[in-house]
matplotlib code that plots the C-alpha trace (Angstrom):
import matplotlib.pyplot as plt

x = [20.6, 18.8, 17.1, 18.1, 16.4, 15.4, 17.0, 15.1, 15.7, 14.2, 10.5, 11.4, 12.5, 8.6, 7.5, 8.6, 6.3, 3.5, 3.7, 4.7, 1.0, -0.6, 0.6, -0.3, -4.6, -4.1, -4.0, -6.4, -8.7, -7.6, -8.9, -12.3, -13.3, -12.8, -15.2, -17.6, -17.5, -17.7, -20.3, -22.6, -21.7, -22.0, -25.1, -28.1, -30.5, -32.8, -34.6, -34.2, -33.2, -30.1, -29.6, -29.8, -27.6, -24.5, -24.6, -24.5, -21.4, -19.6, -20.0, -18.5, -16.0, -15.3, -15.0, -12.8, -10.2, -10.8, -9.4, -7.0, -5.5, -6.0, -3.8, -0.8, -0.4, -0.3, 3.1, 2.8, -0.8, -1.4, -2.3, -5.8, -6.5, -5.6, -7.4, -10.1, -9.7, -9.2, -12.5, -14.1, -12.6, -13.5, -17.2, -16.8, -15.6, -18.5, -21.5, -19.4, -19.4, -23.4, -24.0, -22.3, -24.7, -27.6, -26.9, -27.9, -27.8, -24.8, -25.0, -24.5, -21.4, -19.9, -20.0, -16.7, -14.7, -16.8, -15.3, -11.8, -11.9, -13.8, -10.7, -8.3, -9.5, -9.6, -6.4, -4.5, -6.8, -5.3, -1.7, -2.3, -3.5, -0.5, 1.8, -0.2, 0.5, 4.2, 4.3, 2.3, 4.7, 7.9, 6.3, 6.1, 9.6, 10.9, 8.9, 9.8, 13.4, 13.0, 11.4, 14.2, 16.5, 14.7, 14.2, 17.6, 19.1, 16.5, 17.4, 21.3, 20.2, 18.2, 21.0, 23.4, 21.0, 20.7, 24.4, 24.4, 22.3, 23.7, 26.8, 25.8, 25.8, 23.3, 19.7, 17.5, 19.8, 19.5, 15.5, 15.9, 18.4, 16.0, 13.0, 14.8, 15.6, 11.8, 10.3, 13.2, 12.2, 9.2, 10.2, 13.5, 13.0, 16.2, 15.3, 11.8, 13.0, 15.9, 13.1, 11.3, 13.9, 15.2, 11.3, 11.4, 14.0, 12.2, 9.4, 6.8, 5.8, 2.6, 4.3, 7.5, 5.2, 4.0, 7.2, 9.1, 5.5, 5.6, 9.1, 7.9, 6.1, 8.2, 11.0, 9.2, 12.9, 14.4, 14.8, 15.6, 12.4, 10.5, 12.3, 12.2, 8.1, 7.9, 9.7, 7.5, 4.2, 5.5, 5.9, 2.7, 1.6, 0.7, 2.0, 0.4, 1.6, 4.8, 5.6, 4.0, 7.5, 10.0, 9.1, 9.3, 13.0, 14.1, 12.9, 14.8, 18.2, 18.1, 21.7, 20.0, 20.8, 19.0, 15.7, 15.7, 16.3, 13.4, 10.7, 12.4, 10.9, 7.5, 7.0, 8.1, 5.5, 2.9, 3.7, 5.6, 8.6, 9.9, 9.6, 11.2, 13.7, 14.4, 14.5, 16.8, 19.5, 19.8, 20.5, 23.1, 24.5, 24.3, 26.1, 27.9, 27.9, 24.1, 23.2, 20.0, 19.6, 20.8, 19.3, 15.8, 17.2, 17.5, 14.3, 12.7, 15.3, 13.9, 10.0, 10.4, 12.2, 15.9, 17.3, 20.7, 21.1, 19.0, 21.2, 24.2, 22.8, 21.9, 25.7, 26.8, 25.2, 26.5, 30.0, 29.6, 28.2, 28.6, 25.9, 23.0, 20.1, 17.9, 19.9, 20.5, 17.0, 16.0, 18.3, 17.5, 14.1, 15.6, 17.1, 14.2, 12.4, 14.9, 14.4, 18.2, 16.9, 20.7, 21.5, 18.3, 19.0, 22.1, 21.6, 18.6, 21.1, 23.7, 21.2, 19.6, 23.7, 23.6, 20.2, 18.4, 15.5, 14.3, 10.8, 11.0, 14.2, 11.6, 8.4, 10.9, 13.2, 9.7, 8.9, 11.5, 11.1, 7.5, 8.3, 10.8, 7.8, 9.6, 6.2, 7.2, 10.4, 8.5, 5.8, 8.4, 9.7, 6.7, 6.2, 9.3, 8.1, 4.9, 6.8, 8.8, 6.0, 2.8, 1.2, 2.6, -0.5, 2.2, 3.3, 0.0, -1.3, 1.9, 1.5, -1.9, -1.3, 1.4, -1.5, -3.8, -0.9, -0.5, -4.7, -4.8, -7.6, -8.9, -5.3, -5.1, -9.0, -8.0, -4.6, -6.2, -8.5, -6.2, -4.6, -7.7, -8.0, -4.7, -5.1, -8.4, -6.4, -4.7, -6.1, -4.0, -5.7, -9.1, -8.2, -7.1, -9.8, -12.1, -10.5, -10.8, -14.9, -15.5, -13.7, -16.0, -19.1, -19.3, -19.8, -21.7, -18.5, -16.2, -17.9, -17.8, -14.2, -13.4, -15.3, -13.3, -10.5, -11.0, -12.2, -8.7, -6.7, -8.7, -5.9, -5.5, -7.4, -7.2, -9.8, -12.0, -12.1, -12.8, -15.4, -17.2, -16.5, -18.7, -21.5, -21.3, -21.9, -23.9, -26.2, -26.2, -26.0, -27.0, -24.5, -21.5, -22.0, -21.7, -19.0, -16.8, -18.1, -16.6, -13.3, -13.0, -10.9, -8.8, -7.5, -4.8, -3.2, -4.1, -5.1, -7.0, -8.7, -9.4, -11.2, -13.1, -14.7, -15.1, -17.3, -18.6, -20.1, -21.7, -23.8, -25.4, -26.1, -27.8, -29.4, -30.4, -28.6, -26.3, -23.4, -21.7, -19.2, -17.9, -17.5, -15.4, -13.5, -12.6, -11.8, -9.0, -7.8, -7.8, -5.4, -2.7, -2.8, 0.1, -1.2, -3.7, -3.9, -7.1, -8.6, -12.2, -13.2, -15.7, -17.1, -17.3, -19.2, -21.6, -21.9, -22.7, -25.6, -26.9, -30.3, -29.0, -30.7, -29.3, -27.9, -26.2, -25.2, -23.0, -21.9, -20.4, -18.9, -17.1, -15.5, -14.5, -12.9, -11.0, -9.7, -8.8, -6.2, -4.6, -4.4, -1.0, -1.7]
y = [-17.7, -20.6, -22.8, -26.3, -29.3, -32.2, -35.6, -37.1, -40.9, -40.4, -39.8, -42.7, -44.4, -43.6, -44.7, -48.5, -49.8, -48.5, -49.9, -52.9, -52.5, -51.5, -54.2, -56.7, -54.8, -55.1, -58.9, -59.6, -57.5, -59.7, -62.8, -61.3, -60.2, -63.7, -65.0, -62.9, -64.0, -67.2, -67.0, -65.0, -67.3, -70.9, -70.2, -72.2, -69.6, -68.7, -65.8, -62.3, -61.0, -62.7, -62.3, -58.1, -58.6, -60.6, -58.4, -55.8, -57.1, -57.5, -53.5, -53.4, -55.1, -53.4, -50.4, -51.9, -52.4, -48.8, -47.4, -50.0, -48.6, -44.6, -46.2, -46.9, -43.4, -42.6, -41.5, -38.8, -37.8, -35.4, -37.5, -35.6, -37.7, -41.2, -40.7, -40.1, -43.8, -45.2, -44.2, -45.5, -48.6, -49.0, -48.4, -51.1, -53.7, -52.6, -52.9, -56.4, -57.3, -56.8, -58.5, -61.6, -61.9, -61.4, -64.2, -66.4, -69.6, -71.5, -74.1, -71.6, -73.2, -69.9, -68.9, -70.4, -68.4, -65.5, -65.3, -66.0, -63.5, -60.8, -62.1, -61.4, -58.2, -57.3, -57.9, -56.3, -53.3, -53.3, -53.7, -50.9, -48.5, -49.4, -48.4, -45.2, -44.5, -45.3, -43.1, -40.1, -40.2, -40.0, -37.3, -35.7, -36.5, -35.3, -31.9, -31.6, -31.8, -29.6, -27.0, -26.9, -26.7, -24.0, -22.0, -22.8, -21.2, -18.5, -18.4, -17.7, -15.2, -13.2, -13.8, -11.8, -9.0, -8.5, -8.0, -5.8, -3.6, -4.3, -2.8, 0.7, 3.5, 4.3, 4.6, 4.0, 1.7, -0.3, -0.5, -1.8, -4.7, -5.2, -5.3, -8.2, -10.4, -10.3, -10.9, -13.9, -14.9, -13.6, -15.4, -13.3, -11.7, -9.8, -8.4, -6.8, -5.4, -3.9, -2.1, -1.2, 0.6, 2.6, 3.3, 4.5, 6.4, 8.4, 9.0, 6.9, 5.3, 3.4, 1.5, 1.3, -0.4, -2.6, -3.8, -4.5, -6.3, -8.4, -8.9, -9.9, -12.6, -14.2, -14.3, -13.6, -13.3, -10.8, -8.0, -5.1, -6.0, -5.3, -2.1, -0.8, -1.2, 0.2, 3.5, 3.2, 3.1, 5.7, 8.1, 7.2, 7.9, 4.3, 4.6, 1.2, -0.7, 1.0, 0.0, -3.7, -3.4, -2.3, -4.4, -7.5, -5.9, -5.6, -9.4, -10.3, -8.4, -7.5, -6.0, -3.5, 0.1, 1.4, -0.7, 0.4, 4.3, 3.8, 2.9, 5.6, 7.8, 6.5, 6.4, 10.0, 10.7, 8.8, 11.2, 8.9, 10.5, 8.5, 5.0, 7.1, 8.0, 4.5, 3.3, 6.0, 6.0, 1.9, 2.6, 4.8, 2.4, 0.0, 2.3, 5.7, 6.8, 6.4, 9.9, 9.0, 8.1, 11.3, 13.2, 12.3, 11.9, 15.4, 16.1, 14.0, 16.2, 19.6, 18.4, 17.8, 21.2, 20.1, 22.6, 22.5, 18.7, 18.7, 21.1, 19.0, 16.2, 18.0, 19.3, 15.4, 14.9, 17.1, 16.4, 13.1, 14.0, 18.0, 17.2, 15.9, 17.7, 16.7, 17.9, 21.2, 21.7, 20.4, 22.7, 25.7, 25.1, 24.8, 27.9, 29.5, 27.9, 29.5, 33.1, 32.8, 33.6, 34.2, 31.0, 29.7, 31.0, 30.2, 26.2, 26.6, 28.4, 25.4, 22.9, 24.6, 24.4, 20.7, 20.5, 22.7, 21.1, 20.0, 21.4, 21.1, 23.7, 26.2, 25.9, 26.1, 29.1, 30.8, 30.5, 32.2, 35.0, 35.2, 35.4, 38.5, 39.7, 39.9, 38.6, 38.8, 36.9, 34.1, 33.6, 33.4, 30.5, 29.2, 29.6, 27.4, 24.4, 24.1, 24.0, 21.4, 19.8, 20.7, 18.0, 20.1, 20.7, 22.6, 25.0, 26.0, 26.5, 28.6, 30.7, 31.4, 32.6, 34.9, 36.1, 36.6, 39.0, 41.1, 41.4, 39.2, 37.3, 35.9, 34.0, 32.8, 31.6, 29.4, 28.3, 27.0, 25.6, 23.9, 22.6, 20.6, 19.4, 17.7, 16.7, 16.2, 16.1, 19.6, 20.7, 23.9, 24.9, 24.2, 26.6, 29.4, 29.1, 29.2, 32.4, 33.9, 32.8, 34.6, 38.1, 37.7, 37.4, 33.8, 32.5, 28.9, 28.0, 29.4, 27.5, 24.0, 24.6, 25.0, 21.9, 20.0, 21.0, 20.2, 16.8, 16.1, 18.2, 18.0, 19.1, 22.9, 24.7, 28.0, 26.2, 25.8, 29.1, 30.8, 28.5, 29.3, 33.2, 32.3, 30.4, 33.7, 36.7, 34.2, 34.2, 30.2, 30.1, 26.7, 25.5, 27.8, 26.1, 22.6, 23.6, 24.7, 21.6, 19.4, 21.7, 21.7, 19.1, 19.4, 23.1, 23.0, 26.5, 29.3, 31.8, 29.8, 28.2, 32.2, 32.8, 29.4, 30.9, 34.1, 32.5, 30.4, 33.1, 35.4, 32.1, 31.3, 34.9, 35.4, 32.0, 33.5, 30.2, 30.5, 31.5, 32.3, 29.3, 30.4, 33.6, 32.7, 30.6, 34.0, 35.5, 32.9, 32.6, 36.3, 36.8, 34.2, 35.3, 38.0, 38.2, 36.4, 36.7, 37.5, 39.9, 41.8, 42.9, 40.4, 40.1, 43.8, 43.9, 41.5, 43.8, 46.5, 45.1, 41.8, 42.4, 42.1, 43.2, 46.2, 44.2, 41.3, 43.6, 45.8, 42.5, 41.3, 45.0, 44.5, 41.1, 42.0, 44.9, 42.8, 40.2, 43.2, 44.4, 41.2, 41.3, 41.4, 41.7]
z = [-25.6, -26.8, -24.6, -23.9, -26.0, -24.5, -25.1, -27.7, -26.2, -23.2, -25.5, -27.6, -24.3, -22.6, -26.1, -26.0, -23.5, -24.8, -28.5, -26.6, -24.8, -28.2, -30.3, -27.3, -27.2, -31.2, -31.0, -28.5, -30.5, -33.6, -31.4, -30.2, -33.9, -34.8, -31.7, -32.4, -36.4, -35.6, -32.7, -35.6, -39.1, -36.7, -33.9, -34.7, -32.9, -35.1, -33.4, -34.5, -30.9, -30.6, -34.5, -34.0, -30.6, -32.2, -35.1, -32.8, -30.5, -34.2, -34.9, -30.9, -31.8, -34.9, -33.1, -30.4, -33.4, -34.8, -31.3, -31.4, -34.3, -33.2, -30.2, -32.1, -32.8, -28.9, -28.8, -31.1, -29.5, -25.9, -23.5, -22.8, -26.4, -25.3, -21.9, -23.7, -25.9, -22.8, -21.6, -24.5, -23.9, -20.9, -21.9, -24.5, -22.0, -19.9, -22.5, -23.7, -20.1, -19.9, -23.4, -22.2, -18.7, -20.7, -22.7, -19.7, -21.1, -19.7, -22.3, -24.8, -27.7, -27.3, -23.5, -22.3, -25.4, -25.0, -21.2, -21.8, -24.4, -21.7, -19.3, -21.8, -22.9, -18.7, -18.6, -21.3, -21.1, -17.6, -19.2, -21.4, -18.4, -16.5, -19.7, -20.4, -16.8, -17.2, -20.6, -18.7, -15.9, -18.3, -20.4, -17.2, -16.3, -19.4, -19.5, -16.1, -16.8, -19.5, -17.6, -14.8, -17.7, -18.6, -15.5, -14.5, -17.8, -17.0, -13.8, -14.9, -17.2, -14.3, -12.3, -14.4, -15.7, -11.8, -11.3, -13.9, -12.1, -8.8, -10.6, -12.6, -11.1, -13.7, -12.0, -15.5, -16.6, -13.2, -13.8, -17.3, -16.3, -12.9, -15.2, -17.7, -14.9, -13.6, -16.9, -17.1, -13.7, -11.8, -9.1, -8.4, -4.9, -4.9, -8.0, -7.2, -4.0, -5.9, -8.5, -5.2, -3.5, -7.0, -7.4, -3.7, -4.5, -7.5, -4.7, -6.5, -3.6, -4.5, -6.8, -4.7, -1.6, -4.5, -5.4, -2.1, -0.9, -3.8, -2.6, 1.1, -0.5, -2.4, 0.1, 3.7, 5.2, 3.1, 5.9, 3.0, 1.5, 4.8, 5.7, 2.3, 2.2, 5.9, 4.0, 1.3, 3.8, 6.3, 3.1, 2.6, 6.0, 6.5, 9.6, 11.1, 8.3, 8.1, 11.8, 11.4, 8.1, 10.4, 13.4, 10.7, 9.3, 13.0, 13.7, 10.6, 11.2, 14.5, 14.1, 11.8, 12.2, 9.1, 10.3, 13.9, 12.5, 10.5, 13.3, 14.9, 12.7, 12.6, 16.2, 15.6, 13.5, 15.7, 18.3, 20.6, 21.1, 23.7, 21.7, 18.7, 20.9, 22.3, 18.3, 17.2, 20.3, 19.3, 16.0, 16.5, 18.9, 16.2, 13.7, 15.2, 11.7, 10.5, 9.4, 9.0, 13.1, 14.2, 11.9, 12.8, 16.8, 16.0, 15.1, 18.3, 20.3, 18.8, 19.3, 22.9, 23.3, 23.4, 20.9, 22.1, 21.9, 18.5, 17.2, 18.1, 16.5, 13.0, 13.4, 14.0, 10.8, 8.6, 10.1, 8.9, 5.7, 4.4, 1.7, 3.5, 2.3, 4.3, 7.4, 6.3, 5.7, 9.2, 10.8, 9.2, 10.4, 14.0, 13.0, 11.9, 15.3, 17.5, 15.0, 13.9, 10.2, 8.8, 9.9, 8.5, 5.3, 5.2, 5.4, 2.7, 0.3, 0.9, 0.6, -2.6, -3.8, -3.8, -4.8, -6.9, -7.1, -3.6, -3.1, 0.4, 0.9, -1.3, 0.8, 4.2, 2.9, 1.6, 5.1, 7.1, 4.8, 5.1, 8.7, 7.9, 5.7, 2.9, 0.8, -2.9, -2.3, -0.4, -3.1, -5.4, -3.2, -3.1, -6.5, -7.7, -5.3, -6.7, -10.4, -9.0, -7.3, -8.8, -6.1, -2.8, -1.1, 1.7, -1.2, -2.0, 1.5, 2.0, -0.8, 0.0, 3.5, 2.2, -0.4, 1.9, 4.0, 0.7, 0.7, -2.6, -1.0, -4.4, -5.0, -1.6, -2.1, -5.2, -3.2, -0.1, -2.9, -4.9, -1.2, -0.2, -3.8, -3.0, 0.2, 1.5, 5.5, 5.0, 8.0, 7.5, 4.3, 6.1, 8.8, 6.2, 3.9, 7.0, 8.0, 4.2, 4.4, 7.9, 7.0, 3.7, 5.5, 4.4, 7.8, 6.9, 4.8, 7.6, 10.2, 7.9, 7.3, 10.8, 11.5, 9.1, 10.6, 14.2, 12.8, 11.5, 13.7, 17.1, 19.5, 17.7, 20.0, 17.9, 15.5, 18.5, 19.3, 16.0, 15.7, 19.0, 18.2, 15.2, 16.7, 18.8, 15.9, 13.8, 16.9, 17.5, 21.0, 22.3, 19.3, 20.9, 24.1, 22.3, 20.7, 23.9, 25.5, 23.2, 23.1, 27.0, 27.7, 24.5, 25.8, 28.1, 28.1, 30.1, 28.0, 25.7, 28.6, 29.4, 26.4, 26.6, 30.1, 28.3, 25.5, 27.7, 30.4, 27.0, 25.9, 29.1, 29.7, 26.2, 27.0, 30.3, 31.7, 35.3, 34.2, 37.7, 37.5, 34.2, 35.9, 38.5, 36.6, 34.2, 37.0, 38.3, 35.1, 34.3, 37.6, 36.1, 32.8, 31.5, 28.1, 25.6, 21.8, 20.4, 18.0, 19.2, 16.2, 15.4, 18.9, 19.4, 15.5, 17.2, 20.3, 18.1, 16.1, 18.2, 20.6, 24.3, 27.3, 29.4, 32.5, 30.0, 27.8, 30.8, 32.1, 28.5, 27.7, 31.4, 30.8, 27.3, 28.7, 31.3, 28.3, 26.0, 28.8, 28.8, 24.6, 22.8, 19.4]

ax = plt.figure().add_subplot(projection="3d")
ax.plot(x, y, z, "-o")
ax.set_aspect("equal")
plt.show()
């Protein structure tokens, strides 16, 4: 579509005062030339100072007349060029201006003409500002206009490439039509939020948050911009930011189901169950069909140990909708929590039905049957999700554990490898690889490993453990002791807490420090306890080869004797 033209009158309309202004400076010009002519053929002073001087006003005044004439061609000139002439006029009329005082003598044949002819030029200079003025502020009228014409036809144009993609069912074609009405109007709010949420959709959520921001901005109280971006940031695990989204969606459209479902989950994720809980209960109350809310009500259920009532949740879901992926995955899981592995499998295969491609149905189904030990077929799960996902740090630290099960410790090495290249915060992969280093005899790399993984993981107290039962066989006693100190009040069950004491009561003997509290609190410990799992073989390696005085060394054989009864391996 072409654009709109502008009305040529209105120009020529702007035009007319200013040749009116031009034609008026042309003959007071006219008048001054002659002045100064006459002031140079008729003065009787003789001297060669006021000789070189009138001469001098006359070439002045000669180029007064020459930007005169470049006036009359203002209409047709930018009007960065005739502020410029004006300048120079103005610099004229000031040197004229000085000429004239320094003529001093009051007497002078000429002085009175000479003024009027100053006064004049004053004034119409004046007159020819004002219609500049007038002309710039038409011009801009007039280009003005033209540009809303513009935008507006644009804006139209946006308008229905927009519907056009509110209207296909046809994702790329959606984009394209989205992306013609933002290069049409960059301004369009609805469509960048629309590009946003199909680019959330394809799971590119960098440039999805980028989108749906950009959206924010442009129209702060667009409530699916907000919620969209809080998706985008919790997937990103921007979970601050993705919360600070939501709470802005909510503030927006409080009557908001999908928004309040949303923050559900991010409060989820922020371990605050009971604020998750809060957020997903309203949102079902907002909308008793919102799979979404009781799906993840589900999961909140299931994390605080309410299978039964998570489990009727997941089956709420699916009731309302039989092909929710996402559902069927998360009950399996429940399934394979509760060791119902049938059922387990059974959602994956369903959910694998509808979608053949969902890398996260692989990685769980490749667990459940690494739990049933059936190794080959899990690889081979875990295999397919990393084809579909080369980028699954999960399905790689997977696959290795189930590698390191079938002793192929050198595929599991470049697994956990591959993890941590992925994600620097896989403190899973940390963990395994730590566990690979140690049986290897690579205990420096095992005890960095386990480091980095209490660093990111600080609340798994198995890391703490291993790490102290390294300090122990690599000798570093006084660095064992820091270790459990820092681990102390991060373990909270029993038999960990039994193995802390354990650890705890070897160091201070080998560091011939009182160990007697330690002691007793093994021993109170030891009486609760029904069982602890723990593996001896590295402690009792170190037994076998480590210096330790007679009396220690009876004392450590008894207490390790006393743990190992409690062991269930």
């Amino acid at each position: 579509m072409e654009r709109p033209q502008s009305e040529p009158t209105a120009a020529q309309a702007a035009a007319d005062p200013l040749l009116d202004a031009i034609r008026l400076r042309e003959a007071a010009g006219e008048e001054l030339f002659r002045l100064l002519q006459a002031r140079v053929a008729d003065s009787v002073e003789s001297s060669a100072r006021l000789e070189a001087r009138l001469w001098a006003e006359l070439r002045l005044a000669a180029r007064c007349r020459q930007l005169i004439s470049d006036l009359a061609a203002i209409s047709r000139t930018p009007l960065p060029q005739a502020d410029r002439f004006l300048g120079e006029l103005r610099e004229l009329e000031a040197k004229l201006s000085r000429d004239s005082q320094d003529t001093g003598n009051r007497d002078h044949p000429f002085r009175d003409s000479w003024v009027r002819a100053l006064d004049r030029h004053r004034s119409l200079v004046s007159n020819l500002e004002q219609a500049l003025t007038g002309y710039a502020a038409s011009q801009t009228v007039g280009s003005l206009r033209q540009a809303l014409i513009t935008v507006f036809a644009d804006r139209c144009q946006a308008a229905g490439w927009f519907k056009l993609a509110r209207d296909t069912d046809d994702r790329g074609r959606a984009q394209e039509c989205l992306t013609r009405a933002l290069e049409l109007d960059p301004g369009f709010a609805a469509a960048c939020c629309g590009r946003g949420l199909l680019l959330l959709e394809q799971r590119k959520y960098r440039l999805a948050a980028g989108e749906l921001g950009r959206a924010a901005e442009l129209d702060p109280e667009m409530a699916p911009a907000w919620r969209g971006l809080g998706t985008a940031r919790r997937f990103l695990q921007e979970y601050p930011e993705s919360l600070a989204a939501f709470d802005q969606a909510i503030k927006l459209d409080p009557r908001s189901s999908a928004a309040y479902a949303g923050r559900g989950i991010v409060h989820d994720l922020m371990l605050d169950p009971e604020k998750s809980l809060s957020d997903l209960n309203r949102a079902i109350d907002l909308d008793p069909l919102n799979t979404q809310a009781y799906n993840n009500r589900a999961n909140a259920l299931w994390e605080k140990g309410e299978h039964d009532r998570a489990l009727e949740d997941y089956n709420q879901t699916l009731k309302i909708n039989p092909r929710y992926v996402q559902a069927l995955n998360n009950r399996g899981n429940l399934y394979r929590d509760l060791k119902e592995y049938d059922r387990a499998l059974a959602d994956f295969a369903r959910a694998l039905e509808i979608d053949p491609e969902h890398t996260y149905v692989f990685v769980n189904r490749g667990n459940v049957r690494a739990d049933l030990k059936q190794y080959e077929l899990a690889a081979a799960d875990y295999s397919r999700a990393i084809e579909l996902d080369p980028e699954s740090a999960n399905a790689f630290n997977n696959r290795g554990i189930v590698y390191t099960e079938m002793g192929r410790r050198d595929l599991a090495l470049e697994d956990f490898n591959r993890a941590i290249a992925l994600d620097g915060r896989h403190a899973n992969s940390y963990t395994n690889r730590a566990m690979i280093y140690a049986d290897t005899g690579r205990t420096d790399l095992a005890i960095g490993d386990y480091s980095r993984a209490i660093a990111l993981r600080p609340e798994k107290s198995a890391n703490h453990l291993n790490l102290a039962e390294l300090y122990l066989v690599s000798e570093r006693y006084q660095e064992l002791l820091a270790c459990l100190q820092r681990a102390d009040p991060l373990l909270r069950e029993e038999d960990d807490r039994l193995v802390l004491c354990y650890l705890r009561s070897i160091a201070q003997r080998m560091l011939k420090l009182d160990f007697r509290e330690s002691d007793l609190c093994f021993e109170r410990i030891l009486a609760r306890v029904a069982y602890v799992g723990w593996s001896f073989d590295a402690i009792e390696g170190w037994l076998g080869k480590a210096y330790i005085e007679e009396e220690p060394r009876r004392d450590i054989v008894r207490l390790t004797q006393q743990l190992k009864a409690k062991t269930k391996i």
